[in-house]
C-alpha positions in Angstrom: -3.7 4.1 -16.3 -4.2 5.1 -20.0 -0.8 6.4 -20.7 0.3 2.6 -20.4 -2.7 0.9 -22.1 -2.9 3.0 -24.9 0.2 3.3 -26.7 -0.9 6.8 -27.7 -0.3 8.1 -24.3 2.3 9.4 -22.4 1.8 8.4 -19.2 2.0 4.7 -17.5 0.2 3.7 -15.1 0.9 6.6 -12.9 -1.2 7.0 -9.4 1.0 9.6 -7.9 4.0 11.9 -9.1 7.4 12.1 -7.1 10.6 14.9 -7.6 13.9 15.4 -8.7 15.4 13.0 -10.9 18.6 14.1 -10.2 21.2 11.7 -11.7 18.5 9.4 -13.9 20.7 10.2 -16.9 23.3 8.3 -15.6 21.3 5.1 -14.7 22.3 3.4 -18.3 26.0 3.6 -17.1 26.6 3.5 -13.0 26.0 0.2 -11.6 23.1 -0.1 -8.9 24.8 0.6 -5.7 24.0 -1.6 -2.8 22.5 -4.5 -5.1 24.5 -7.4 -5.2 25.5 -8.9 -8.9 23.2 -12.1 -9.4 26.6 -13.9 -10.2 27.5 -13.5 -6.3 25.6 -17.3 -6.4 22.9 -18.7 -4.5 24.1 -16.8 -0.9 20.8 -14.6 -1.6 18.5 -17.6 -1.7 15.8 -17.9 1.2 16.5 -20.0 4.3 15.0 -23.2 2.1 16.7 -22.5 -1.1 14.2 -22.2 -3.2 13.9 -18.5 -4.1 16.7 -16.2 -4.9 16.7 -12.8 -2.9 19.9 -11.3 -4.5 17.8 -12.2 -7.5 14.6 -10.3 -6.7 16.1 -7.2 -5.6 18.5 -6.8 -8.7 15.2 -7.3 -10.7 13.4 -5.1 -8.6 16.0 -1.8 -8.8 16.8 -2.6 -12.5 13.4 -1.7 -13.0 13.1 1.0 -10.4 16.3 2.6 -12.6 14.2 1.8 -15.6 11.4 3.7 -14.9 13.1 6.8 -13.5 14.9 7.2 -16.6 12.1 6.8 -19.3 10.9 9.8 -21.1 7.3 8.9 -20.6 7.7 9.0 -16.5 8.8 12.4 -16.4 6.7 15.1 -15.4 6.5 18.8 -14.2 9.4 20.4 -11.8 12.1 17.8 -12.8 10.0 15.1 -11.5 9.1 11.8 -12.1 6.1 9.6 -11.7 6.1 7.8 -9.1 4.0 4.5 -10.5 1.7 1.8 -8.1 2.6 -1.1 -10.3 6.6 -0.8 -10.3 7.3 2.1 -7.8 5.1 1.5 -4.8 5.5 -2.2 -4.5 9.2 -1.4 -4.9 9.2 0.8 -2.3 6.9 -1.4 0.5 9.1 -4.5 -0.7 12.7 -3.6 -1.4 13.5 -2.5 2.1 13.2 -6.2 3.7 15.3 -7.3 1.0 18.3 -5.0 2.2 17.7 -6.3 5.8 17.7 -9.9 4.8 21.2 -9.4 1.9 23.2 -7.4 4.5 23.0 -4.5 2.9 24.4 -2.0 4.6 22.3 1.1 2.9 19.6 1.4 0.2 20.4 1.0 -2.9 20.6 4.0 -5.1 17.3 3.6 -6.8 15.9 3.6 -3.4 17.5 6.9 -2.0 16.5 8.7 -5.4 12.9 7.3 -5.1 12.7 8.7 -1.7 14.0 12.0 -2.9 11.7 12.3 -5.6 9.0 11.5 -4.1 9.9 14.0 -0.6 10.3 17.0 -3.2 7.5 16.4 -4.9 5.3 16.3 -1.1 7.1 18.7 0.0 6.2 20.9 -3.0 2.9 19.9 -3.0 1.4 23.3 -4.4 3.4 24.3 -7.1 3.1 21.1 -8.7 0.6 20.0 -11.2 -1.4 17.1 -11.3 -0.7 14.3 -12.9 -3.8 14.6 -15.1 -6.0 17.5 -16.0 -9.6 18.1 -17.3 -8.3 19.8 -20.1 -6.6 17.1 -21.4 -8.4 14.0 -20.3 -11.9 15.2 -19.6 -13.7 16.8 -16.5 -13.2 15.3 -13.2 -9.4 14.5 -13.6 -7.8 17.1 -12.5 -9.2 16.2 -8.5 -9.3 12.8 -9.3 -5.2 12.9 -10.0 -4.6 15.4 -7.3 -6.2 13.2 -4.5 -5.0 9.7 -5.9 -1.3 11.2 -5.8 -2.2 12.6 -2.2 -3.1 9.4 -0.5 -0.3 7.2 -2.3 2.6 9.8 -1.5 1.1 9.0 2.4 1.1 5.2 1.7 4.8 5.0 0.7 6.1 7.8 2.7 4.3 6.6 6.0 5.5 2.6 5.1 9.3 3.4 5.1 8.8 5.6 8.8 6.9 2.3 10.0 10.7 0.3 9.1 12.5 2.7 10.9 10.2 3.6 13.8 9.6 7.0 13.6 7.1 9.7 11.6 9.1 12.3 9.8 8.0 15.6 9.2 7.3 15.4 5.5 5.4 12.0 6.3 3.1 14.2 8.2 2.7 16.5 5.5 1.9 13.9 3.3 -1.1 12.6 5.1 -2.4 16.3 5.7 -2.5 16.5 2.0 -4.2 13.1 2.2 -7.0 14.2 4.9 -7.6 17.9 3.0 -9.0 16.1 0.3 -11.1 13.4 2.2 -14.5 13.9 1.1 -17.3 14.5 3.9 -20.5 14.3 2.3 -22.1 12.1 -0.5 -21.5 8.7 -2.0 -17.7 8.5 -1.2 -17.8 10.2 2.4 -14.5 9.3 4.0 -12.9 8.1 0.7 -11.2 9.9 -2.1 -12.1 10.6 -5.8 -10.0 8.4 -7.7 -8.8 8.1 -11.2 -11.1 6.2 -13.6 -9.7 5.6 -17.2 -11.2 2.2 -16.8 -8.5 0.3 -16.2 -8.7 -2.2 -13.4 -7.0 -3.0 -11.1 -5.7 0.7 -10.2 -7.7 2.9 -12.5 -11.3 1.7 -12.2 -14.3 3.0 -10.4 -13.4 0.3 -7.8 -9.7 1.7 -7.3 -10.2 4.0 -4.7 -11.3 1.4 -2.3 -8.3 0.0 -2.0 -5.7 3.2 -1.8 -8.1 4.3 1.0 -7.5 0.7 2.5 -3.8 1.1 1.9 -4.0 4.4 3.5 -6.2 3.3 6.8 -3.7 0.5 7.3 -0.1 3.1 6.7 -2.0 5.6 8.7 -3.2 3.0 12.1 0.4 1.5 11.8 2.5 4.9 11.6 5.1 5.5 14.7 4.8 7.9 17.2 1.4 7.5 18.0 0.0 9.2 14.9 -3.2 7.3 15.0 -4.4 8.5 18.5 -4.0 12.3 17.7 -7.4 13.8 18.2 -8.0 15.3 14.0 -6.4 11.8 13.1 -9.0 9.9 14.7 -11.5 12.2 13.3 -10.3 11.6 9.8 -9.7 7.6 10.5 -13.5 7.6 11.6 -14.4 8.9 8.4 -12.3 6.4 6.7 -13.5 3.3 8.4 -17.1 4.0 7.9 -16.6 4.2 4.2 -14.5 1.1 4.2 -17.5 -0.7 6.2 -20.2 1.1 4.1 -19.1 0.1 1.1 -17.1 -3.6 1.8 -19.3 -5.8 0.2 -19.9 -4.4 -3.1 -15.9 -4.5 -3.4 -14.5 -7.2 -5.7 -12.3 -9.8 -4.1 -8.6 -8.5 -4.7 -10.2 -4.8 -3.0 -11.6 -7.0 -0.2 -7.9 -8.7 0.4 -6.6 -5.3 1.0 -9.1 -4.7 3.9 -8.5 -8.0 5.3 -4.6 -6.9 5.3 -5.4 -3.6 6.9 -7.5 -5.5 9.6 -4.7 -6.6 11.2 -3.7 -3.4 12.3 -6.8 -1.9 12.3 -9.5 -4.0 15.1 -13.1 -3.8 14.0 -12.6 -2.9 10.0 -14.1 -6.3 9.5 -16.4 -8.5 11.8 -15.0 -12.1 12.3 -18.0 -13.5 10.0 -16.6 -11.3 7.5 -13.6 -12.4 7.7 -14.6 -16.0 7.7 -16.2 -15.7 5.0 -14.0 -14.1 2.6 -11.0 -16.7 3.7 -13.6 -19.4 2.2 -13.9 -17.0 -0.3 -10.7 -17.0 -1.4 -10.2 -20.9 -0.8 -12.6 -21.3 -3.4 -10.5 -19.5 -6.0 -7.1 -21.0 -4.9 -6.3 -23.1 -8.3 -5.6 -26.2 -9.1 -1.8 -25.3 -9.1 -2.1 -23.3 -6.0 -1.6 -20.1 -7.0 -4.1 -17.4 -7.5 -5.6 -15.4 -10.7 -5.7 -11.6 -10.4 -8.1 -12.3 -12.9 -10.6 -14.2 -11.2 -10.6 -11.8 -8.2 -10.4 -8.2 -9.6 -13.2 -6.5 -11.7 -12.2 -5.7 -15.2 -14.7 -3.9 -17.9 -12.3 -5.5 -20.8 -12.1 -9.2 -20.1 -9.8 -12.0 -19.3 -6.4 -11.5 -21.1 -4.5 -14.3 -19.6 -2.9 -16.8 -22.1 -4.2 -19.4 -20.2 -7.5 -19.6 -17.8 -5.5 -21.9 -15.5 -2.3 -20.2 -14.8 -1.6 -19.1 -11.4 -0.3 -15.5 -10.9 2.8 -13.7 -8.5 0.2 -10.6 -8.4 -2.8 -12.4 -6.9 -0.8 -15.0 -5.0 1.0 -12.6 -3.5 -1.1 -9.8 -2.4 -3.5 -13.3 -0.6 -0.9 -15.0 0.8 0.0 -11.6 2.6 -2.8 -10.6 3.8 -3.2 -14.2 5.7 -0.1 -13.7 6.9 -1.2 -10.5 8.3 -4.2 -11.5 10.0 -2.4 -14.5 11.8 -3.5 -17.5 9.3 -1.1 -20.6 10.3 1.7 -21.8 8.0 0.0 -25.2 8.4 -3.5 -24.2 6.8 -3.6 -25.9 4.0 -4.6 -22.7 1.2 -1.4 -20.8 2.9 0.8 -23.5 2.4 0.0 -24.0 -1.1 0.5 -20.8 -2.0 3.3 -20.2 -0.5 4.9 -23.2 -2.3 3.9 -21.8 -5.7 5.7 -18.7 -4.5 8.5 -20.2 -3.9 8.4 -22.8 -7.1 7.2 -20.0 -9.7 10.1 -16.8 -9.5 11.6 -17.2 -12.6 15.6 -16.9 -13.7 15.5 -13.0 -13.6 14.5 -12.8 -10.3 10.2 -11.9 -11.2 7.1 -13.2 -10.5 4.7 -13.2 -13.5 1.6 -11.4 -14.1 0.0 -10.0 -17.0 -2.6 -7.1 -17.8 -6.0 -7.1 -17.0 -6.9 -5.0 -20.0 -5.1 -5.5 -23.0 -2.6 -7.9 -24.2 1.1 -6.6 -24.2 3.6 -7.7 -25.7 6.6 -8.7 -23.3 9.2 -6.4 -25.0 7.0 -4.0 -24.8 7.1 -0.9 -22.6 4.4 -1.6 -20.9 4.8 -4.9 -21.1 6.8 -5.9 -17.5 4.5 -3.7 -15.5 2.2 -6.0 -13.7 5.6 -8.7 -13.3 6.6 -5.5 -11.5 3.6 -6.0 -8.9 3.6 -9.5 -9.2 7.7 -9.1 -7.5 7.1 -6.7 -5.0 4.0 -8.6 -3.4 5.3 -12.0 -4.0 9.1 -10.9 -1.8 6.2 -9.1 0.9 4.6 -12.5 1.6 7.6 -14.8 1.1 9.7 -12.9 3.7 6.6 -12.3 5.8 6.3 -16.0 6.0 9.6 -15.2 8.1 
């Protein structure tokens, strides 16, 4: 996402666009509703004490507030970008959160996500993409309109899959999703993605994995939304490319279709899937953790301070998807990453993780993005070990 790795930008990171910001100007001053102070003590910690829940959610909407009050996220219409690195994991993460605190509602960041993004679907063609070919070059104007179309699905369709049931705008959402499915050529049942270079969610790989978020939202949404006769239609399309084009994918893109496996029989053949579990035992490291650089494909090299440190982005997203496709506690990979899950969340409630192209300064801006990531998988798999 250029906007966020080059300072000259205005835009962060930003796969899809959501709407009304209503109230953002008063984030600076009204406490997060529904998030309980940090100094409440260790009654958020997991069942084993050794991460702090109350902890990772107040770090998780502080930064959800953040985001939809800085100048750089806003967009056309009143709305606000609605980012994959701090946004959607947000979104797919912080609802388990309010289950396990006792929450009794979302927090406020939540509800005004889920606003933003519903006005923004449901005003899908009066709104402008995110990026245009006038400004950044031909090809990203579609490229920006379909990204934003298959992540508004992902998050809308994850939050119906919590409460059982596909809404309306949901369903509007993956129509915008499927109009733009391509039929013929190279990417046939994927998407056109944006490319600014920028791994892991703005590279030529990228696409991959939204369309393996998307088959896995879409096979998993309520009400029998997968068996309707022009859904299967489009989910054919989809799973062909995700075959077609599986092992050309670097490993983090392969993790994603070994998470959407679970809910989608036949995406990958059991000596697939063998394999790319011994795949990923060969990367484990020596601390037990995982290295987003080791498994993604970046064009602008290896950025981490230190080849050997473990991070919550990588762990994360492989601990989950073992979860998902039924890997035992007891298997030795699992339950060493899960132990440097729960040893590594540091005092402000975050997992760490840094850029795969560029180094950033931590006060930065841009600089918490990928701990943003790093949070929101890490709290998926710790409470899916659950």
């Amino acid at each position: 996402m250029r906007g966020l790795e080059r300072a000259s930008r205005a835009a962060g990171w930003c796969l899809v666009t959501a709407g009304c910001v209503l109230g953002v100007g008063l984030w600076r001053v009204v406490p997060v509703q529904g998030a309980v102070p940090v100094s409440a003590g260790s009654a958020g910690a997991g069942a084993d004490g050794g991460w702090d829940r109350r902890k990772a959610a107040l770090y998780l909407d502080e930064r959800e507030v953040w985001w939809q009050a800085w100048p750089k996220a806003q967009r056309d219409h009143g709305t606000v970008c609605v980012s994959c690195h701090t946004v959607v994991p947000y979104a797919m993460a912080r609802p388990g959160l309010q289950r396990e605190l006792g929450e009794n509602e979302a927090p406020t960041p939540e509800k005004i996500m889920l606003e933003n993004l519903e006005r923004r679907v449901s005003g899908w063609n009066e709104m402008a993409s995110f990026y245009s070919d006038a400004k950044n070059g031909a090809g990203k104007t579609e490229q920006s309109r379909s990204t934003e179309a298959v992540l508004n699905a992902v998050v809308l369709a994850s939050l119906d899959v919590r409460a059982g049931h596909l809404r309306p705008i949901t369903r509007t959402a993956f129509d915008n999703a499927w109009a733009r499915q391509e039929e013929t050529g190279e990417l046939a049942g994927g998407w056109k993605w944006q490319d600014f270079h920028l791994a892991p969610w703005e590279s030529a790989e990228s696409g991959y994995q939204g369309a393996a978020m998307l088959m896995m939202e879409a096979v998993n949404a309520p009400n029998g939304y997968a068996q309707e006769p022009a859904v299967r239609a489009h989910l054919e399309r989809l799973r062909d490319y995700l075959r077609r084009g599986y092992g050309a994918q670097p490993v983090v893109n392969q993790l994603y279709v070994l998470w959407a496996s679970a809910k989608a029989p036949g995406l990958l053949s059991s000596e697939e899937r063998k394999a790319l579990l011994a795949k990923v035992d060969s990367l484990q490291q020596a601390d037990g953790g995982w290295r987003t650089a080791a498994m993604a494909k970046s064009e602008r090299g290896d950025h981490s301070p230190d080849p050997t440190d473990s991070d919550g982005y990588a762990t994360g997203l492989t601990v989950l998807a073992m979860e998902q496709v039924g890997v035992l506690r007891k298997d030795k990979a699992l339950a060493r990453g899960l132990a440097w899950l729960t040893a590594h969340q540091e005092k402000d409630g975050a997992w760490s993780a840094v850029s795969l192209n560029k180094v950033r300064e931590p006060g930065s801006d841009a600089g918490p993005f990928m701990r943003d990531a790093a949070t929101g998988y890490a709290v998926m798999a710790l409470e899916g070990a659950r």
